[in-house]
Structures are given as C-alpha cells and as structure tokens.
C-alpha positions in Angstrom: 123.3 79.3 53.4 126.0 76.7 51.9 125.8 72.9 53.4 128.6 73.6 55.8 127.6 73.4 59.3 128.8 75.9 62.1 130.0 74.8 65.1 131.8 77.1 67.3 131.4 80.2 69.7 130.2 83.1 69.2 127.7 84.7 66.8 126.3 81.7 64.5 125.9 82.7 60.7 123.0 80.7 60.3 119.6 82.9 61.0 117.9 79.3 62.1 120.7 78.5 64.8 121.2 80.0 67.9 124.5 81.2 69.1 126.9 78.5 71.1 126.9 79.7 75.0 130.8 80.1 75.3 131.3 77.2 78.1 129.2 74.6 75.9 131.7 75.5 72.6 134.8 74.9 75.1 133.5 71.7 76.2 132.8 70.0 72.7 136.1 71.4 72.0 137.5 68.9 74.2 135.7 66.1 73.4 136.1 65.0 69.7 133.3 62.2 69.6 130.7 64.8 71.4 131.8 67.6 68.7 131.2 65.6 65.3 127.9 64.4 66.9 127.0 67.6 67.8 127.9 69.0 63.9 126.2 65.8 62.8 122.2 66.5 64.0 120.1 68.8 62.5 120.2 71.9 63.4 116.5 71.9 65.0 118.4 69.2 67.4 121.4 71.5 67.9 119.2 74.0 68.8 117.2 72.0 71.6 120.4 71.2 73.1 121.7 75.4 73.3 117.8 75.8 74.6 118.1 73.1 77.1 122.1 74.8 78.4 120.6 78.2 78.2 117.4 77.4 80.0 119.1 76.8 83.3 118.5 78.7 86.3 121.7 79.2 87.6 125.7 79.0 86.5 125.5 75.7 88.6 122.9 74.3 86.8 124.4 75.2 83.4 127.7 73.4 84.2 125.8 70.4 84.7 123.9 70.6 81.7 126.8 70.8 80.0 128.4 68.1 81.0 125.2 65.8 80.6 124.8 67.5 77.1 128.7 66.4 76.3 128.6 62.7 77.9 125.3 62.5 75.9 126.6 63.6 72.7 130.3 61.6 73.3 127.8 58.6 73.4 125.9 59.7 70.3 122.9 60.3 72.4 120.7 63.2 71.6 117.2 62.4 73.3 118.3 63.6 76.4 116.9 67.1 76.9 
C-alpha cells in the first residue's frame, strides 16, 4: 500500500484498516482540525477509535461516541477510548 492515508466512507483500501461507520466520516467532514488529526495517527489508533464507535450498544450510544471521538480529535486528543 502507497504512504497515502485513507480517510473517508465506505470500503477502506487498506487490508489493516477498518471501514469508516458512515456517521463518524460525516462528522470529521465537518470538522477540519478533528479530520487531519484523525489522518495524522497511525492507523492502529484509527482503528481503536472505529472499534470504540462501532462497539456501542445502541444508535444513541454511537452518536455520542461520535461526538466525544470528534471534540477529542478537534483537540488533538486521542487517548480517549
């Protein structure tokens, strides 16, 4: 795989990455800082923070993981899963 990093929705390239839940893409989308953070970790991090979205219980729950995962992120904080 080539240095480039995806970040976006859908199916990632990448066999090490998991795919972006739709609502978590949108989100970044809309916040710049919390996007280039997000594209800036390793993907092991990236994928903690997908695992930590997709590991809620209900669509409740991942909304508000979501939102935690993007104030986080804005504020270049990733230890918060």
């Amino acid at each position: 795989m080539e240095d480039k990093v995806f970040v976006g929705i859908g199916k990632n390239p990448d066999p090490a990455g998991l795919d972006m839940p739709l609502g978590f893409g949108m989100a970044l989308y809309q916040n710049s800082n919390a996007l280039h953070c997000f594209a800036a970790i390793s993907q092991e991090e990236r994928n903690g923070i997908i695992s930590y979205i997709e590991s809620a219980k209900t669509g409740e729950d991942a909304k508000k993981r979501i939102d935690t995962a993007v104030e986080n992120l804005n504020q270049r904080n990733i230890r918060f899963y």
